[in-house]
C-alpha positions as CSV (number, residue, x, y, z in Angstrom):
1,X,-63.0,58.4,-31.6
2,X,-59.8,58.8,-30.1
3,X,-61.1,58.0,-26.6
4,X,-62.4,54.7,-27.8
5,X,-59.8,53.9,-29.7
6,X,-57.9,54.4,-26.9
7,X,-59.9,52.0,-24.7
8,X,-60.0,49.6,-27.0
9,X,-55.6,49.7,-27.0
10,X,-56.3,49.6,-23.1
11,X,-58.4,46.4,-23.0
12,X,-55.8,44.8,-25.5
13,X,-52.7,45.0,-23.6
14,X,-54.5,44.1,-20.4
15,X,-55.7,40.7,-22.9
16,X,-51.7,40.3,-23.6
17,X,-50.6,40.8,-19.7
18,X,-53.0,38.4,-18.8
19,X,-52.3,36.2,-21.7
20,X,-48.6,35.6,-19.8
21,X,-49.2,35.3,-16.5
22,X,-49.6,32.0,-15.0
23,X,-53.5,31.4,-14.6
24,X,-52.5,29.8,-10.8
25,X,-49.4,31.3,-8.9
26,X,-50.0,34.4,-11.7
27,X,-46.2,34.5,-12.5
28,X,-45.0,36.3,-15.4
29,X,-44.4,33.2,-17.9
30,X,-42.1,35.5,-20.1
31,X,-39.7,36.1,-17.9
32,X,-40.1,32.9,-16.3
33,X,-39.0,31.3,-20.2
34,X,-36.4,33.5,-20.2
35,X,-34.7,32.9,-17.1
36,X,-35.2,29.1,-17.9
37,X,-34.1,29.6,-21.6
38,X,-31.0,31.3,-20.1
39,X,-30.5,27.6,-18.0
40,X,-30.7,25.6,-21.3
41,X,-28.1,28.0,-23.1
42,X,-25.7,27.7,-20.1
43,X,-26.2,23.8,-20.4
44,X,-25.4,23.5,-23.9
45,X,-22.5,25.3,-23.8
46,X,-20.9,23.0,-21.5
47,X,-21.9,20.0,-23.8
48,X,-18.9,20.4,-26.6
49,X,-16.7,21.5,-23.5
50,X,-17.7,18.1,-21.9
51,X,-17.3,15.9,-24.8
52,X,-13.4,17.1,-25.8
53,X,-12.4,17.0,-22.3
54,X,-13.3,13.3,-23.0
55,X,-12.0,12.6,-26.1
56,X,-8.6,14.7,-25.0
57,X,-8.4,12.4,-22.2
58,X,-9.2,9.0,-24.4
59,X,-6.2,9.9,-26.9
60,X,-3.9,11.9,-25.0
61,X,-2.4,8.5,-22.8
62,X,-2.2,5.8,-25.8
63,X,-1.2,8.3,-28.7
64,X,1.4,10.1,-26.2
65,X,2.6,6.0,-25.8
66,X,2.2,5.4,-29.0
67,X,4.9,8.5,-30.6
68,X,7.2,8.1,-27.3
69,X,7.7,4.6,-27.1
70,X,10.8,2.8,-28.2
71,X,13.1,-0.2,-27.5
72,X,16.2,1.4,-29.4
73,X,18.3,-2.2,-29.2
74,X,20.4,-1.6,-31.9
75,X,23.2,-4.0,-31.5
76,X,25.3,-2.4,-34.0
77,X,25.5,0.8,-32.0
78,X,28.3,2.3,-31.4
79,X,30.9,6.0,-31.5
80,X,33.2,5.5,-34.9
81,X,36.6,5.7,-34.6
82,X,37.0,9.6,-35.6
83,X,34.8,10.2,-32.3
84,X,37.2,8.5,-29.7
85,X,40.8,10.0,-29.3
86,X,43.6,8.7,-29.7
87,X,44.3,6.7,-26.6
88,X,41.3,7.2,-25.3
89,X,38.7,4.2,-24.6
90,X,36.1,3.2,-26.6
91,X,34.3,1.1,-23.6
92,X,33.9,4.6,-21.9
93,X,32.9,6.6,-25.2
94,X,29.9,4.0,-25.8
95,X,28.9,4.2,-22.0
96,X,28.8,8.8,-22.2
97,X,26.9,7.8,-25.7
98,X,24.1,5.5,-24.8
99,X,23.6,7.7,-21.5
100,X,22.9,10.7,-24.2
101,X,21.0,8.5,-26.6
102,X,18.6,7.1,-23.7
103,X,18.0,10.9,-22.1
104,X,18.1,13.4,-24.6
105,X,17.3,11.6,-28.3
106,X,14.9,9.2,-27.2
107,X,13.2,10.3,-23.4
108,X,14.3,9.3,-20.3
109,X,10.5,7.7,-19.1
110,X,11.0,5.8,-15.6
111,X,10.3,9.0,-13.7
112,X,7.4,10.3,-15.2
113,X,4.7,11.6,-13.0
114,X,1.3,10.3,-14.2
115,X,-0.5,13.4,-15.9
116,X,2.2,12.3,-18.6
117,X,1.1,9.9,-21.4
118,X,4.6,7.8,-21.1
119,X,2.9,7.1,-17.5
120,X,1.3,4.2,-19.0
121,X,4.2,2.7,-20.6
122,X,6.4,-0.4,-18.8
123,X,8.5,-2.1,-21.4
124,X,10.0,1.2,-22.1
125,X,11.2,2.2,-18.6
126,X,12.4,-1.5,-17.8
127,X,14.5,-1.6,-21.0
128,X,16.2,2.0,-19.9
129,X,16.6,0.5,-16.2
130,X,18.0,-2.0,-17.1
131,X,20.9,-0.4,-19.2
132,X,21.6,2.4,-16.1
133,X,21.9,-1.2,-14.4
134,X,24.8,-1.8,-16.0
135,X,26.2,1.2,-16.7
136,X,26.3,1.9,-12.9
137,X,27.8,-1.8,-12.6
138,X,30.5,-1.5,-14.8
139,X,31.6,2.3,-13.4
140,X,32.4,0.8,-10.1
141,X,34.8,-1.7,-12.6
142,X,36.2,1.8,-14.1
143,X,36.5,3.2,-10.7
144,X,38.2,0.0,-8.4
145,X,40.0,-2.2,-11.3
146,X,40.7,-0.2,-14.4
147,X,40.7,3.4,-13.7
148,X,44.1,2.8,-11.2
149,X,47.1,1.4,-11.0
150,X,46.8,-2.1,-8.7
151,X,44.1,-0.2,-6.5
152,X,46.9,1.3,-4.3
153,X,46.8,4.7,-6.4
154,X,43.9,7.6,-5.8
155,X,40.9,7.0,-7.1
156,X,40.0,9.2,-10.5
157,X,37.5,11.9,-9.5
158,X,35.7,12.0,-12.9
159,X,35.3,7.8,-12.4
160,X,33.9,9.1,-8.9
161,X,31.6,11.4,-9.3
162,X,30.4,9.0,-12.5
163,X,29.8,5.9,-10.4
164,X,28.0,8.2,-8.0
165,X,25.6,9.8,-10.0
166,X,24.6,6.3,-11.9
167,X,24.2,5.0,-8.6
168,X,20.3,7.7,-8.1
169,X,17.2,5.5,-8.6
170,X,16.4,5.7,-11.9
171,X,12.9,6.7,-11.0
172,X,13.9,9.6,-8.9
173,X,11.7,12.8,-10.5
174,X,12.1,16.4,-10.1
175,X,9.5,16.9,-6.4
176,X,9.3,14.3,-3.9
177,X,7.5,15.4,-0.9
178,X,8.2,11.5,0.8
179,X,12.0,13.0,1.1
180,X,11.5,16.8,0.7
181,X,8.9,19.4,0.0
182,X,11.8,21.4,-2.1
183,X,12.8,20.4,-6.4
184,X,15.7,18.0,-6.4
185,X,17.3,16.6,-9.0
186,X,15.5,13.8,-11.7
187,X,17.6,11.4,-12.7
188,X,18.2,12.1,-16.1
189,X,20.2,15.2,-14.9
190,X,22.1,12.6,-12.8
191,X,22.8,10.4,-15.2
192,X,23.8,13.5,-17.8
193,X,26.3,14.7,-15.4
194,X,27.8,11.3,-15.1
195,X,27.8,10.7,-19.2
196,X,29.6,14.6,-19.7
197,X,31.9,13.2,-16.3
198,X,33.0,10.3,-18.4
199,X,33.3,12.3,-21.7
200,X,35.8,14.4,-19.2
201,X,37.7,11.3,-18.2
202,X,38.0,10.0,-21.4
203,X,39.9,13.3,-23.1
204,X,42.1,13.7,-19.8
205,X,42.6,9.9,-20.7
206,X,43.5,11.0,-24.3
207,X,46.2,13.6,-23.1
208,X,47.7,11.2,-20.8
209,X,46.3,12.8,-17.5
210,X,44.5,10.0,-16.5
211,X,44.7,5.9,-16.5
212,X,42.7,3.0,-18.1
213,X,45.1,0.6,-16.8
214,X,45.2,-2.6,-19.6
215,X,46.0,-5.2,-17.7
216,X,45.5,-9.3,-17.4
217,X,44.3,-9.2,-13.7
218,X,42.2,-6.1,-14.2
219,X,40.3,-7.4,-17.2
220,X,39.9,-11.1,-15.2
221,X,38.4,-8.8,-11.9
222,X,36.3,-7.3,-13.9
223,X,34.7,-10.2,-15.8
224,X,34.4,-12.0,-12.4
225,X,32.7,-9.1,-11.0
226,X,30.0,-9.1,-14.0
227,X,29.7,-12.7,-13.7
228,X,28.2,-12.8,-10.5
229,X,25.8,-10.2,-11.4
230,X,24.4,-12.3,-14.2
231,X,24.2,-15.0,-11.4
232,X,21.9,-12.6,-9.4
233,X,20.0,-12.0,-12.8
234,X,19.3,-15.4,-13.6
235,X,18.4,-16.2,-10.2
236,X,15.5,-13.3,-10.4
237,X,14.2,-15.2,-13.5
238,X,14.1,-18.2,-11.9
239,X,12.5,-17.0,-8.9
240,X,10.0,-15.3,-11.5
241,X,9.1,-18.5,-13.3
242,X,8.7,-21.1,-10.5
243,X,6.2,-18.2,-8.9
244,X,4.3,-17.2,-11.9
245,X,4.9,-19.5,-14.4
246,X,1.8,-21.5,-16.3
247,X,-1.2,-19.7,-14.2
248,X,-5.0,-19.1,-15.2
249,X,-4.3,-15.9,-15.2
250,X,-2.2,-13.4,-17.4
251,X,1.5,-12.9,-15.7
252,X,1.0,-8.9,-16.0
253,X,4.9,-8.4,-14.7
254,X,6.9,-10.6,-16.5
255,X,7.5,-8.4,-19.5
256,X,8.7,-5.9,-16.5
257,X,11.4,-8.6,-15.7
258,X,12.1,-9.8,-19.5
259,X,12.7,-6.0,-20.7
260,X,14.8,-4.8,-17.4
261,X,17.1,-8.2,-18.1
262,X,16.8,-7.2,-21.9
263,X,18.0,-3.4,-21.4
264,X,20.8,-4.8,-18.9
265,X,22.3,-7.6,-21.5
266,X,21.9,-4.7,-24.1
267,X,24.5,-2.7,-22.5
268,X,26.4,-5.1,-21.3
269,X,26.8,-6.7,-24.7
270,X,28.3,-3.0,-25.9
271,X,30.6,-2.9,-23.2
272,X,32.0,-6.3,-23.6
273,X,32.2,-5.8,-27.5
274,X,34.3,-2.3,-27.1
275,X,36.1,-4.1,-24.1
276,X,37.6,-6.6,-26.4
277,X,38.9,-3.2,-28.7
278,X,40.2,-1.8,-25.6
279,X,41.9,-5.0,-24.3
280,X,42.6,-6.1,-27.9
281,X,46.6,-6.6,-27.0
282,X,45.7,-8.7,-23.9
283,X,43.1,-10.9,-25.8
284,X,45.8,-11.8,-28.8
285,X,48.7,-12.6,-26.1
286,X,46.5,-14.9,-24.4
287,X,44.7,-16.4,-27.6
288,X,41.6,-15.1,-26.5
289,X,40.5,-13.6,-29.3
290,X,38.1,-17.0,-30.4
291,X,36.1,-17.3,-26.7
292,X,35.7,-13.7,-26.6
293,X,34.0,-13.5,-30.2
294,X,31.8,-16.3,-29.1
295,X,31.0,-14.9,-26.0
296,X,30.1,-12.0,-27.7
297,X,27.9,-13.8,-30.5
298,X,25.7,-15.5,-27.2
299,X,25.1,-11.7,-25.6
300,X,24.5,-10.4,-29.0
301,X,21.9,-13.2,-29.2
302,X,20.6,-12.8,-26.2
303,X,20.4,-9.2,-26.4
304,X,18.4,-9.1,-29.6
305,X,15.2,-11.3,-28.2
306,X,12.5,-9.1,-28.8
307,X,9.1,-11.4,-28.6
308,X,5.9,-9.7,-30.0
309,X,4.2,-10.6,-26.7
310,X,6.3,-11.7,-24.0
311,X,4.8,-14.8,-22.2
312,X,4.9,-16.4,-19.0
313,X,3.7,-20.0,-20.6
314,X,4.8,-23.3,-18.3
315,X,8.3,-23.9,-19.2
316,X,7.0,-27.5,-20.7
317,X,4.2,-25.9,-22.5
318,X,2.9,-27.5,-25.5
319,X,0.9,-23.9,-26.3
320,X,1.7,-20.9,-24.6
321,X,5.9,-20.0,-24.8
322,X,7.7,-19.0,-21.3
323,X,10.3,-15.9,-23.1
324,X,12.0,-16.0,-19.4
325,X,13.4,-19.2,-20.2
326,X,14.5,-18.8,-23.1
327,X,16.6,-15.8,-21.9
328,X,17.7,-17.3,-18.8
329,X,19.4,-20.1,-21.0
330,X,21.2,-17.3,-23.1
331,X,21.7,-15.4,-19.5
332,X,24.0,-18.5,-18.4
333,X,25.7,-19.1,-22.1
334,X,27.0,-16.0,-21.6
335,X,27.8,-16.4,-18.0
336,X,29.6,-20.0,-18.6
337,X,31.5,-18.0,-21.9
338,X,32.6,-15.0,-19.2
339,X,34.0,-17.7,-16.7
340,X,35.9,-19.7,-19.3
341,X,37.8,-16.6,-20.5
342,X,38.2,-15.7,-16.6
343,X,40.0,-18.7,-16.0
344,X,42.2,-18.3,-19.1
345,X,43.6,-15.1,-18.1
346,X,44.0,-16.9,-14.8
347,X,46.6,-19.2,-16.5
C-alpha cells in the first residue's frame, strides 16, 4: 500500500510539472508569471510617482505667481517723521525705504532663474525696474547737485558707493557663466548695500558730517535733469505705440513697457513729494508751493493707473483702449508741470 500510494503521489506531481510548462518552448509558466508579475508591480509603482510629478509641475508656476505677485503702488507711502532725524532728509529716507520694501518685504523677482515660480511673472519685475530706474536716476542728483557744495567740493562716499551699486542690472542673479563661472553678487544685495549706504548718509547728514545742500540752482539742476529723462520715457511709448499699436494680434509686451513706466513714475512721484518737504523753505520764497502741489497731483495721477488688462488698442479706437496713451499724456503733464517750476526758480 505504501508503494502505490507512493506512485500514485509520483504520477501527480509529474501531472502538476507538466501542468506549468509551456506545451511548445516547455518554459516553466510559474516563474515566467512571476518574473512578468514582478514587471507589472515595478510599472504601477511609477504611475502615482508620474502623475504628482505632473500635477507638482501644473500648480507649482501659477500658485508660486499667484502668492508672490504684487504691484505694492501705495501712493501714500512713506517713513513718518519720528523715523527721519532731525536734519536729516526725508527724500533720502523714502529712497533706503522703498529699496527695503521692494527686496526684503515683498521679493526682489527680476533675477529669478526659471526653476522659480516668479519666472513666469512680467508686470511684477517691470514695476520693480522701473523704480531702481529712478532711484539710480535720482542718486546721481544726490551725488553731482545736492550732496556738495557748487560741485567744486569732494564728492560724499556714501552718495558714491550708492549711485554705484543702483547703477547693476537689475536682472543680474547670483551665477552667470556668460561673465564668470564663479557666484557674484544678485542685485538685490546690490541694491541693499546701496539702501543701508544711504541710511549711512543720512545719519552722518543728521550730525552734521555730511551736506544736502538746499539750494535754488541745485533744486532747478535737478528738475531739469529728471525732465529730460521723462522726455526719453515718453519717447519709448511713442515709439511703442506707432509700432504695435491697433494689430490683429495681441501686443504681448506692452504691459512690459506700461508697468516699467508705472514702477518709474511711482518713485519718482515719492521723491518729488518728500523733495517739496526737503526744499520746503526754497518753494515758499519763491511762491512755489501752488505748481509744485499740482505737479504732484498729475504724478500722483499718473502713478496710480493700474488697468485690469493693459491694452495696446489703436489710439482712435472706438473698442479696444490704448493704456500707453493715456500715460504718455500724464507722462508729459508732469513733464510740462517740472519745466514750469524750472523756469521759476530760474527767475
Amino acid at each position: 500500500m505504501s508503494a502505490a500510494w507512493e506512485r500514485r503521489m509520483s504520477e501527480n506531481m509529474s501531472e502538476i510539472g507538466a501542468d506549468s510548462r509551456d506545451r511548445i518552448t516547455g518554459e516553466d509558466r510559474r516563474r515566467l508569471g512571476s518574473r512578468f508579475g514582478a514587471g507589472r508591480i515595478v510599472r504601477k509603482s511609477w504611475k502615482p510617482l508620474l502623475i504628482a510629478v505632473a500635477v507638482f509641475a501644473a500648480l507649482y508656476y501659477p500658485i508660486g505667481m499667484a502668492l508672490i505677485h504684487e504691484i505694492d503702488d501705495d501712493l501714500d507711502f512713506r517713513v513718518e517723521p519720528a523715523g527721519v532725524e532731525q536734519g536729516a532728509s526725508y527724500t533720502v529716507a523714502t529712497m533706503a525705504a522703498l529699496l527695503d520694501r521692494e527686496i526684503n518685504e515683498h521679493r526682489w523677482t527680476p533675477n529669478d532663474p526659471w526653476f522659480t515660480p516668479t519666472a513666469g511673472l512680467d508686470n511684477m519685475p517691470n514695476f520693480q525696474l522701473g523704480i531702481v530706474d529712478a532711484l539710480s536716476r535720482f542718486s546721481v542728483e544726490l551725488l553731482d547737485q545736492i550732496g556738495r557744495v557748487r560741485g567744486s567740493s569732494a564728492a560724499d562716499e556714501d552718495l558714491r558707493a550708492a549711485a554705484g551699486h543702483l547703477k547693476i542690472s537689475g536682472d543680474k542673479w547670483t551665477w552667470n557663466p556668460e561673465v564668470s563661472w564663479l557666484p557674484t553678487t544678485p542685485a538685490e544685495d546690490e541694491y541693499m548695500a546701496a539702501a543701508r549706504r544711504l541710511q549711512t548718509y543720512n545719519t552722518r547728514l543728521a550730525g552734521g558730517a555730511a551736506v544736502f545742500d538746499r539750494r535754488v540752482d541745485n533744486l532747478q539742476a535737478t528738475i531739469e535733469r529728471i525732465v529730460a529723462d521723462l522726455g526719453s520715457a515718453s519717447q519709448a511709448i511713442d515709439d511703442h505705440v506707432r509700432d504695435f499699436a491697433g494689430g490683429w494680434w495681441i501686443d504681448y509686451q506692452v504691459d512690459d513697457e506700461f508697468y516699467r513706466n508705472k514702477g518709474k513714475m511711482y518713485a519718482y512721484y515719492l521723491i518729488f513729494r518728500d523733495l517739496g518737504r526737503d526744499y520746503e523753505s526754497v518753494l515758499t520764497e519763491r511762491n512755489l508751493t501752488l505748481p509744485w502741489n499740482e505737479m504732484l497731483t498729475v504724478m500722483r495721477t499718473l502713478a496710480g493707473l493700474d488697468p485690469l488688462m493693459v491694452m495696446n488698442g489703436s489710439p482712435d479706437g472706438l473698442i479696444f483702449p490704448n493704456h500707453l496713451t493715456s500715460q504718455g499724456f500724464y507722462l508729459l503733464r508732469a513733464r510740462t508741470k517740472l519745466r514750469e517750476i524750472s523756469n521759476i526758480l530760474l527767475k
